[in-house]
N, C-alpha and C positions, 0 to 999 in steps of 0.2 A: 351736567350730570342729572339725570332721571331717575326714579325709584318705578321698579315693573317689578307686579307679579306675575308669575307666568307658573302656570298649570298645564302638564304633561312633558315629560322628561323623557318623550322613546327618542329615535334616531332627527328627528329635526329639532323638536323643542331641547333638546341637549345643546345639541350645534349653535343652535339661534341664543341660549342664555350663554352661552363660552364668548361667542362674537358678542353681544352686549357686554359683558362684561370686558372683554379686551377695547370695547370705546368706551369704558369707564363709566357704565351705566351701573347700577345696583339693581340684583335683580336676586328677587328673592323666589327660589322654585318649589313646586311642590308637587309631586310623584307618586301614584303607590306603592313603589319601586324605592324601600327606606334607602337601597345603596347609593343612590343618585338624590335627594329628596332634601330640601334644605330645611324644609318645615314637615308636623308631623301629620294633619291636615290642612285642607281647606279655610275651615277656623283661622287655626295655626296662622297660616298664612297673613290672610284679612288683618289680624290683627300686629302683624308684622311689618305694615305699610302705613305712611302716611298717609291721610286724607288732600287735595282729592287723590283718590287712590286709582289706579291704573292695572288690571287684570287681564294677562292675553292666555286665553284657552289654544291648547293644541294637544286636543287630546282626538279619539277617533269621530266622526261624523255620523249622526244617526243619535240615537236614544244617548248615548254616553257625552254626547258636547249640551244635546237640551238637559239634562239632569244636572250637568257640571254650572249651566249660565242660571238655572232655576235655585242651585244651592246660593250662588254666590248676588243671586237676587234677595236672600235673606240674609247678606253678609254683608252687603256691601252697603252705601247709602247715597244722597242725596249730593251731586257732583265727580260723583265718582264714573270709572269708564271701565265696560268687559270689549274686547275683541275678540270674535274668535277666528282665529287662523288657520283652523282647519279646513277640509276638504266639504264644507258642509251643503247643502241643496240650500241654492241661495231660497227657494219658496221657505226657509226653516226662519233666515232672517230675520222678517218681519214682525212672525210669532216671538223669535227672544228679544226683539227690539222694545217691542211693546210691551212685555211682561217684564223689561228690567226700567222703564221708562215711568211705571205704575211708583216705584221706588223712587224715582231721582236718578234713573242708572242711566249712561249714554250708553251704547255700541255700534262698535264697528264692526262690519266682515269686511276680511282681509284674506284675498287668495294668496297662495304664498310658493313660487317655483324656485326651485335648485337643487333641493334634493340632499344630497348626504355632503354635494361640494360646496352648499351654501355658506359655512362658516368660514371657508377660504376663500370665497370667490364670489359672496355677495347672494342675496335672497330677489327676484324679481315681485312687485308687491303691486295687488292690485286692490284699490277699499274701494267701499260703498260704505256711505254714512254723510253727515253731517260738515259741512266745513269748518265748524267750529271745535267738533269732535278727534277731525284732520289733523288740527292744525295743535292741537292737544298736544296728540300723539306723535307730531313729528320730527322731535330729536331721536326718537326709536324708531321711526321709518327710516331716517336717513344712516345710523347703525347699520342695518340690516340692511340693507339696496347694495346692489354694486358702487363701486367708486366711479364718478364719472358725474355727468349730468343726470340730476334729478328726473327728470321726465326720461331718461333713457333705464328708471329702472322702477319708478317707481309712477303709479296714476291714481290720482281719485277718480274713479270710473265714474261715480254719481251718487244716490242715494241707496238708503240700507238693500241690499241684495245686490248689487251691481258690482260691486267684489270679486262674490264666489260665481256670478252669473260669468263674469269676465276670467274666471280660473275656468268656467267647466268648459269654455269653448276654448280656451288655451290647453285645456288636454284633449278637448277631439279633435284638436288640430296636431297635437302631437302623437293620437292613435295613428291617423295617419300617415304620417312621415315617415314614423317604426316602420309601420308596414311597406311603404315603399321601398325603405332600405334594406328589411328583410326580404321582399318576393328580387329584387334585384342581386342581393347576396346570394341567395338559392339559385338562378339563373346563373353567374358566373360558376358557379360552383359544380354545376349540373353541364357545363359544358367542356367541351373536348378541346377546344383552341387554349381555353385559358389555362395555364399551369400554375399561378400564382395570383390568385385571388385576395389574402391580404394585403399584397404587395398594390394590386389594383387600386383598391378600396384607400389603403394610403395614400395613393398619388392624386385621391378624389378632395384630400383634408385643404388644399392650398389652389388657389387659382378658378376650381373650378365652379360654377355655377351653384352644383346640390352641397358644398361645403356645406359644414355644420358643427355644433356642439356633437349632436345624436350621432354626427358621422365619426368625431371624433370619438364617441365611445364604443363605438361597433367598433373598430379599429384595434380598441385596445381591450375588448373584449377577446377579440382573436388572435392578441399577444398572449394572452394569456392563458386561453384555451382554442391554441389552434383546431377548425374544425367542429367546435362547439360540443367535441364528445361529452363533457360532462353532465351537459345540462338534458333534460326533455323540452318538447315541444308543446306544455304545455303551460298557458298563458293566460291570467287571472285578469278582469277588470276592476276598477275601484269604485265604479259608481257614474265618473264622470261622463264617461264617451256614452252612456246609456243617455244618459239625461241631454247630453246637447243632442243625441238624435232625436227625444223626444219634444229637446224642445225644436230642434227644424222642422216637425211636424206639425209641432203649435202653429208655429209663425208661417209656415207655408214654404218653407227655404231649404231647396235641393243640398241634400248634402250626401254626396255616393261614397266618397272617397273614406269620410269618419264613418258611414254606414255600414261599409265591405269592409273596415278595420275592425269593427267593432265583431261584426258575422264572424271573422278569421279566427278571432279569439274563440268565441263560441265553439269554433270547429273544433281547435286545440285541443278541447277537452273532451272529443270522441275517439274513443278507444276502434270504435266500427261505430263507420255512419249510416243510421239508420236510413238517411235521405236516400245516400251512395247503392245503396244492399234496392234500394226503389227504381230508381235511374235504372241499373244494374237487372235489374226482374226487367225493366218495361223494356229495352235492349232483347232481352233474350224472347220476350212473347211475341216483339211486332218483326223481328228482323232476324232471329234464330241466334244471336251475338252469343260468345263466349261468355262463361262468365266463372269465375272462381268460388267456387264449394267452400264454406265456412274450412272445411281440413285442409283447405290449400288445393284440391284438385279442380283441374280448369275442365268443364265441359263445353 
């Protein structure tokens, strides 16, 4: 048994402190959120823990994870260890590595996929850090991982930033998958032979080639709202797919497929494309082409 603080309580850092605690870890949380919140701050916390003391941050990525590793850099002390588990730009690493390092602090980043079924079904975990810092932390790696073999859930990718560098390309690789299975769903959907397109889509979960997790949840997406009436088509990114295409452009390394996922999104969130309404003009100037009048009338 291990003593973990762990900082932010939304939808995974909840799941994640419930599954530690069901492997009988002691995990002491702290949230803004007093309904969920085991402690009253941050403080609160720190001095709630044994020394050396063990902090996983999972709170949002950007200013709100550096101001949480910069507090707990005046909290925390010499042996002791912050991870953060968030979604954060592995270039952020380095900077909280160093600045909790000036103290005595170890860290780790730790990419972290599963999602909301993590607490049932295991967290896949990717660090950068120290092997000594690893090997620390690792009755609470092995908590959270799937059940199975070690290396099938869990990797020390290498050192600090190698982590979240190893998350961000594990979600442009999952931008695109979505997308594949979405412009393919559209296509069955869109056509006249096919009658039964969930039914398809199910018979795709077993045997065949593009099986999946993702395909498993398209699937039961569309038990649930046959058709997708409920939802729009309009589709947010989090950070990552931006950053692995910027970094394929660092490194020199084609990458079309996370590229045209990433565009897609983008599009999503045009009401009227400005691009389309251009196409659309250049059509009618060089070739006389129809074209539809903002009122709906087709000239």
């Amino acid at each position: 048994m291990v003593q973990l603080g762990l900082v932010g309580l939304g939808k995974m850092g909840f799941n994640m402190r419930e599954r530690l605690r069901a492997a009988g870890h002691d995990v002491v949380g702290y949230d803004r959120n007093p309904e969920v919140s085991d402690t009253e701050s941050l403080a609160d916390l720190a001095a709630k823990l044994d020394a050396p003391r063990v902090v996983w941050v999972m709170v949002p990525a950007g200013e709100p994870t550096r101001q949480t590793v910069a507090e707990l850099g005046g909290l925390l002390g010499d042996g002791d260890l912050v991870i953060d588990g968030g979604n954060s730009r592995f270039t952020d690493d380095k900077v909280n590595a160093e600045l909790l390092a000036a103290a005595g602090i170890g860290y780790l980043d730790c990419g972290v996929s599963g999602g909301v079924w993590g607490r049932e079904n295991g967290y896949g975990l990717m660090v950068g850090g120290s092997a000594a810092d690893v090997e620390k932390a690792m009755p609470i790696f092995d908590a959270l991982r799937p059940e199975g073999p070690r290396e099938e859930g869990f990797a020390h990718a290498g050192d600090i930033g190698a982590g979240h560098f190893a998350k961000m390309v594990h979600n442009g690789i999952e931008y695109g998958l979505m997308q594949a299975y979405a412009e393919g769903y559209e296509l069955l959907a869109a056509s006249e032979v096919v009658t039964d397109v969930p039914a398809v889509l199910k018979a795709w979960t077993r045997g065949t080639v593009v099986r999946s997790w993702l395909l498993d949840l398209l699937v039961k997406a569309l038990e649930e709202d046959p058709g997708l009436a409920e939802l729009t088509g309009y589709v947010e990114d989090s950070g990552e797919g931006r950053w692995t295409v910027e970094e394929a452009i660092n490194h020199s390394v084609p990458a079309p497929v996370i590229s045209a996922a990433l565009f897609a999104r983008f599009a999503s969130r045009q009401q009227d494309s400005p691009a389309m309404k251009a196409v659309a003009a250049l059509r009618n100037q060089f070739g006389g082409h129809a074209v539809h009048k903002a009122a709906g009338e087709v000239k």
